[in-house]
N, C-alpha and C positions, 0 to 999 in steps of 0.2 A: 473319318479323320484318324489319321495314324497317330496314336499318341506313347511316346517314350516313358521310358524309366528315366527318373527323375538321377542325376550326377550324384555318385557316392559322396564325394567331400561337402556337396550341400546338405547331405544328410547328417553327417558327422558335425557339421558346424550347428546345425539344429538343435543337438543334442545336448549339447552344452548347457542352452536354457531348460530344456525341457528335464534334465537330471536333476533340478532344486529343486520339480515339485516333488519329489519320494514318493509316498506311496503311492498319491494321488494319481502317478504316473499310470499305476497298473489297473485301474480300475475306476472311470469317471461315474460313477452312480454317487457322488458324496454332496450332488445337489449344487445351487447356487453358492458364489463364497459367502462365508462366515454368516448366513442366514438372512444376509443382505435381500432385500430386496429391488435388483436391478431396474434404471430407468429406461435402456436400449441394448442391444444386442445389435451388434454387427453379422452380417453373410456374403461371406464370397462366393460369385458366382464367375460363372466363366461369360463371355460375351453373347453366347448361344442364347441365353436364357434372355438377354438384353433385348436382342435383336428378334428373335422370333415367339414367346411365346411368356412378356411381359403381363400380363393379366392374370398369370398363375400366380407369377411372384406378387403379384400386389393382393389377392383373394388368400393367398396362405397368410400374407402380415396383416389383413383386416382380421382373418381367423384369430391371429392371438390377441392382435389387441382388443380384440371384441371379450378375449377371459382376461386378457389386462387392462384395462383402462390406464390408460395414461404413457404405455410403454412405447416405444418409437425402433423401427427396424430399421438400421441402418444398412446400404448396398454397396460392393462396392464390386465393379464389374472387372475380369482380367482376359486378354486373350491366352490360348494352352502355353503358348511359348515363354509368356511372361509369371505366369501365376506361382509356378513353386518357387522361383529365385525369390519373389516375395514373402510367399510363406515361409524358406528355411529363415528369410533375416526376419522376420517377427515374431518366429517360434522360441528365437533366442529371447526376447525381449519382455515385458510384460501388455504386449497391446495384441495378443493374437486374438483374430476373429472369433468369432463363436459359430460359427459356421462355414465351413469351405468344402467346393465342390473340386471333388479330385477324379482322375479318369483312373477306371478299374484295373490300368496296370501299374497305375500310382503309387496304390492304397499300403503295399507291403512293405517295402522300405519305413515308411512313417508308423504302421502298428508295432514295425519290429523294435522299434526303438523306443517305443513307447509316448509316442506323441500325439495321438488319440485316448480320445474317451471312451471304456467301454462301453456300449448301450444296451436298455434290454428290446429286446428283437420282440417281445408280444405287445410293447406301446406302441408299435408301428401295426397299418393295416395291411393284410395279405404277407404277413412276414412268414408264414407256416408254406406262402405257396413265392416266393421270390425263387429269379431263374436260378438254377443250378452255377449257371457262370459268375454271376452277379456275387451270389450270394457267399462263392468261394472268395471272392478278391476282397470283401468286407469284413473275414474270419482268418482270424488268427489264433491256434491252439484251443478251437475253440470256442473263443469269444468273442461279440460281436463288435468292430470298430467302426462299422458305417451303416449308411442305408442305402441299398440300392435307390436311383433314380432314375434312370431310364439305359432302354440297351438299342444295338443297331448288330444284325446278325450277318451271315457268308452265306452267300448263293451261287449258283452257278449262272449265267447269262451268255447267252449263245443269239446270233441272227438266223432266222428264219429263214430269211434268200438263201444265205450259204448254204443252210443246212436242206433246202427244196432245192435247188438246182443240181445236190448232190441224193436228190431221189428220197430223204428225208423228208416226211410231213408233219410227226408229234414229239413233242421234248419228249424225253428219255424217264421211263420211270422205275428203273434199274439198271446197275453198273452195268450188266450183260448188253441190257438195251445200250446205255450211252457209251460202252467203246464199242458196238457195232455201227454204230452212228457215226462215231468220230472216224473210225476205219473208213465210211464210206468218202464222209467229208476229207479225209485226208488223202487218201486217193486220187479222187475228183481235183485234188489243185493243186498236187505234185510238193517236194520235199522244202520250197520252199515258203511255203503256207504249214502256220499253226493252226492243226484243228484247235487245239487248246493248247495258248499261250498260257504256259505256266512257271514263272522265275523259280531257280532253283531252292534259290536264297529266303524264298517264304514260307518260314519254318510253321507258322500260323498253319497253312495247307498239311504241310507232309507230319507234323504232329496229330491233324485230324484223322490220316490215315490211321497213324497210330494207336490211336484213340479207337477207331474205329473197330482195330481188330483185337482193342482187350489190353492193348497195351499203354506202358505211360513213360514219360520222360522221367519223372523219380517218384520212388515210394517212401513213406517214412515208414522207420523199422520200431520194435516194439522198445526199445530205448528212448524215440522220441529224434535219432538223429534218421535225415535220409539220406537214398543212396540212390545214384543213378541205373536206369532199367530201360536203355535204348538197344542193351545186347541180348536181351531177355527175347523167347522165341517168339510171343505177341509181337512187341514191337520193331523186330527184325521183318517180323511177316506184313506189315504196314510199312516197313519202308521197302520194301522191296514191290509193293501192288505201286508205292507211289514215283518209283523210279521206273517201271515200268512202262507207266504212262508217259513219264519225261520222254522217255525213248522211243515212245511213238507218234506223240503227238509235238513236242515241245522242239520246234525247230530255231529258236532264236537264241541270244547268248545266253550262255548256262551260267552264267558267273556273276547274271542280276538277280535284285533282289526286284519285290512287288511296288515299292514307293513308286513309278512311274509305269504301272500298268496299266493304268484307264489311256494314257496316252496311248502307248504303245496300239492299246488296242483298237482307240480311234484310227488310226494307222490303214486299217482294214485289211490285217496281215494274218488275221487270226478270226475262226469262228467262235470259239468260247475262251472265258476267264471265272474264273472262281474266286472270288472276293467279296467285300465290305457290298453291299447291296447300295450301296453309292455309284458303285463307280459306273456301271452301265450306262446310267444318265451321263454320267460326268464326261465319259464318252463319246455320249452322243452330243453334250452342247458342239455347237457351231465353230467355237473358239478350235475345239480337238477332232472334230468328227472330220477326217482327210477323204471321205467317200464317194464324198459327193449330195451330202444329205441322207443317206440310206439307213445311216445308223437309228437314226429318231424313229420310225417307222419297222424297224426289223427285229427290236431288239423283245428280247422276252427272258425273264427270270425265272429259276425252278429249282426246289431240293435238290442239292447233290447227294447223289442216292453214292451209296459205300458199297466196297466190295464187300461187305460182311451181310449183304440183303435187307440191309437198312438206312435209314437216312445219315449220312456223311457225318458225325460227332462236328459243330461247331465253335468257333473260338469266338466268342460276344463281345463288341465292345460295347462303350456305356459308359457312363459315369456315377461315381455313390456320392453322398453325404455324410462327412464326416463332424466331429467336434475336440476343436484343439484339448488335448488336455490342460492347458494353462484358461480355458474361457475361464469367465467369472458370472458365467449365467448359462450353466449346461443344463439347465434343467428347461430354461428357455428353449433354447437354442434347438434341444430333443423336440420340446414343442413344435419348434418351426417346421422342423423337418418332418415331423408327423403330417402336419397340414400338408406339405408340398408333396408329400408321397403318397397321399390317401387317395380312394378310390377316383373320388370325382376329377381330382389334380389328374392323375393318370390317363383317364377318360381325356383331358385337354392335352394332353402331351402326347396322345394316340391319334387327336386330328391332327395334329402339328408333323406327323407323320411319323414320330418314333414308335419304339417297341416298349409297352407298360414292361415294369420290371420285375412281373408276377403272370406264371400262367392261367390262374384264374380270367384277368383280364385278357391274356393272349387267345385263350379258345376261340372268342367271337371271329377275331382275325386269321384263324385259320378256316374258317367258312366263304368270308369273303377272298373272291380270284383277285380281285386289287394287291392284297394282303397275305396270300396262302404259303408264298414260297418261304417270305422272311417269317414270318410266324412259325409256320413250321419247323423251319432251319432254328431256330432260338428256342427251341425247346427242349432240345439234345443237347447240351456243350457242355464245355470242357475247358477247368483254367490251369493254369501255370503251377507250379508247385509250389505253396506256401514255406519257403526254406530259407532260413537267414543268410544262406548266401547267394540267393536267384539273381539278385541284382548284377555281384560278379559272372554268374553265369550269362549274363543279359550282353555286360560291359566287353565279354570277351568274344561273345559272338560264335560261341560255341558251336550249336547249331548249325547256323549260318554257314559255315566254314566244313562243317561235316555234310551237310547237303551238297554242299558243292563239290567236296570230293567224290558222293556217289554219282551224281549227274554227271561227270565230267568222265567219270572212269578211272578218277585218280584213285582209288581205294573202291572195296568191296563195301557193300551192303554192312556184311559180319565186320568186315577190320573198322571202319569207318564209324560203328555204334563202339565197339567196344575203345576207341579213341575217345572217343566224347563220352562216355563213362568214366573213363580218367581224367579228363578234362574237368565234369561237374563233380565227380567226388571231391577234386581236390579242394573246392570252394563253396558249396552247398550247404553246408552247417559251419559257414563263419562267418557271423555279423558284420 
């Protein structure tokens, strides 16, 4: 699931309530209010947790109230598109949750403003080993605003048929290997087949690149402001491997973005895609799969290996736990969250089919073939820039717009970063 950055002016209206609590703002270690001893705590969860893997939720609120007696967890479920319009109007107010689950590209809007509680990261289990990705979108300057919960990673998913009737027998276990692959596959069914269907516009992919070869979308400088580094020679040299590939494999319009890729792909127009480890399936259901049934049966997922001789740097989604700064039972609330993120909680949200939010737990799944690609792939990533003005950078589509000028030809590799360096300086370090 694709999840957004949450509308600037929700944020700002947020803020309004959340500036009366003062100091309390910048640092929620100051316990329950006034020494009170609260009767129930509230958590928001999103519908996911409703729908599929209720027994956790009830075994973390037996956990607490088994050290409270008498406490009562109250639930209240949201679907992604509904949940933060909620939470900006209750942030203003005095009724905010004591706990809410927010998606990991949620998190920085709301730390920045100071509408989280900070927490300490060694009351949670496996906090010393949380994924790299995760554990970026929960930290702020620093300190810790959430907890990771669970993550879902990027793979590469390609069909077998295509790729054997094009003389192809084994997934690719090297960039060398998979564009000689796709070269053959692309050959084999002429210019108007995508060996690899890849929208121009999914800056998520061509940032991986980036990533991959050393480089990044912004640095922060020793003053504490950052500054954009797409024209920097790393991440010229990742975008130039990832337009590369546009240009030889990527036959479809250059001017989409990836939200309707699994379709596209069901299509049967293209032998691989690189995405959320969703979409293959999603492809393949019945409602999308235009092939004739082939997809269910052809499909197979694997590491996308990086032109740098390593696995592909990927972008993780997931979601964390946070706690309003206004609760009035954070001390609980940390509780809860401990429970719901501890080992054994984890272990049940790994049958459920996600990604535990600690490579401690993720080793076992990189053993199992079930589980090898996405485990794998989520152990390398790589998040967004923690910068008070990313959200504008988000809003304007910066990226987006710069991708699409290299795919298309409209602009150079070189002109096309050093554009979008002016683009994110200009809004990068302002709230």
């Amino acid at each position: 699931m694709k999840r957004q950055l949450i509308a600037a002016v929700g944020v700002a209206a947020m803020v309004v309530g959340v500036a009366a609590c003062g100091s309390d703002a910048k640092g929620g270690k100051t316990g329950d209010s006034a020494g009170k001893s609260p009767k129930s705590i509230t958590v928001w969860l999103t519908v996911d947790a409703q729908n599929n893997w209720p027994e956790l939720v009830k075994a973390a609120d037996d956990a607490l109230v088994a050290k409270h007696p008498g406490l009562t967890v109250k639930h209240e479920y949201y679907a992604w598109t509904d949940k933060n319009t909620k939470l900006d109007a209750v942030l203003a107010t005095d009724k905010a949750p004591d706990v809410v689950e927010m998606g990991n590209t949620e998190m920085l809007p709301y730390m920045i403003k100071g509408a989280f509680a900070e927490l300490d990261a060694s009351k949670f289990e496996n906090s010393g080993a949380w994924l790299d990705g995760l554990k970026l979108s929960a930290t702020y300057q620093d300190k810790t605003y959430g907890v990771p919960y669970y993550a879902g990673s990027r793979v590469a998913t390609w069909r077998k048929d295509v790729a054997a009737a094009a003389g192809v027998k084994d997934v690719p276990k090297t960039y060398a290997d998979l564009t000689a692959d796709l070269d053959r596959i692309q050959k084999k069914n002429g210019d108007k087949f995508s060996a690899w269907y890849q929208p121009s516009r999914d800056w998520y992919t061509a940032m991986s690149f980036v990533a991959d070869a050393g480089g990044a979308i912004a640095k922060p400088g020793s003053d504490g402001k950052w500054k954009s580094s797409l024209s920097e020679p790393a991440a010229v040299q990742g975008l130039k491997a990832w337009k590369d590939a546009l240009g030889k494999y990527m036959h479809g319009d250059l001017t989409k973005d990836e939200a309707d890729r699994y379709i596209v792909y069901g299509q049967g127009k293209s032998a691989m895609i690189y995405g959320a480890s969703w979409e293959g399936g999603a492809a393949a259901d019945p409602k999308q799969d235009k092939t004739g049934g082939k997809l269910k049966d052809n499909l197979v997922s694997f590491v996308m290996p990086g032109p740098s001789g390593k696995a592909l740097p990927t972008f993780l989604g997931g979601s964390d736990l946070a706690v309003p700064v206004k609760s009035q039972a954070k001390d609980l609330a940390s509780e809860w969250i401990a429970a719901f993120t501890g080992t054994k909680s984890e272990e049940g949200l790994i049958g459920k089919g996600n990604l535990p939010n600690n490579k401690t737990q993720l080793a076992p799944l990189k053993a199992d073939p079930k589980t090898e690609a996405t485990a794998t792939a989520a152990e390398i990533s790589w998040f967004v820039p923690t910068a008070p003005g990313w959200l504008q950078v988000e809003k304007q589509q910066v990226l987006q717009n710069a991708l699409q000028d290299i795919a298309t030809g409209k602009k150079s590799v070189e002109d096309a970063a050093k554009a979008a360096d002016t683009a994110i300086d200009q809004v990068i370090n302002n709230a």
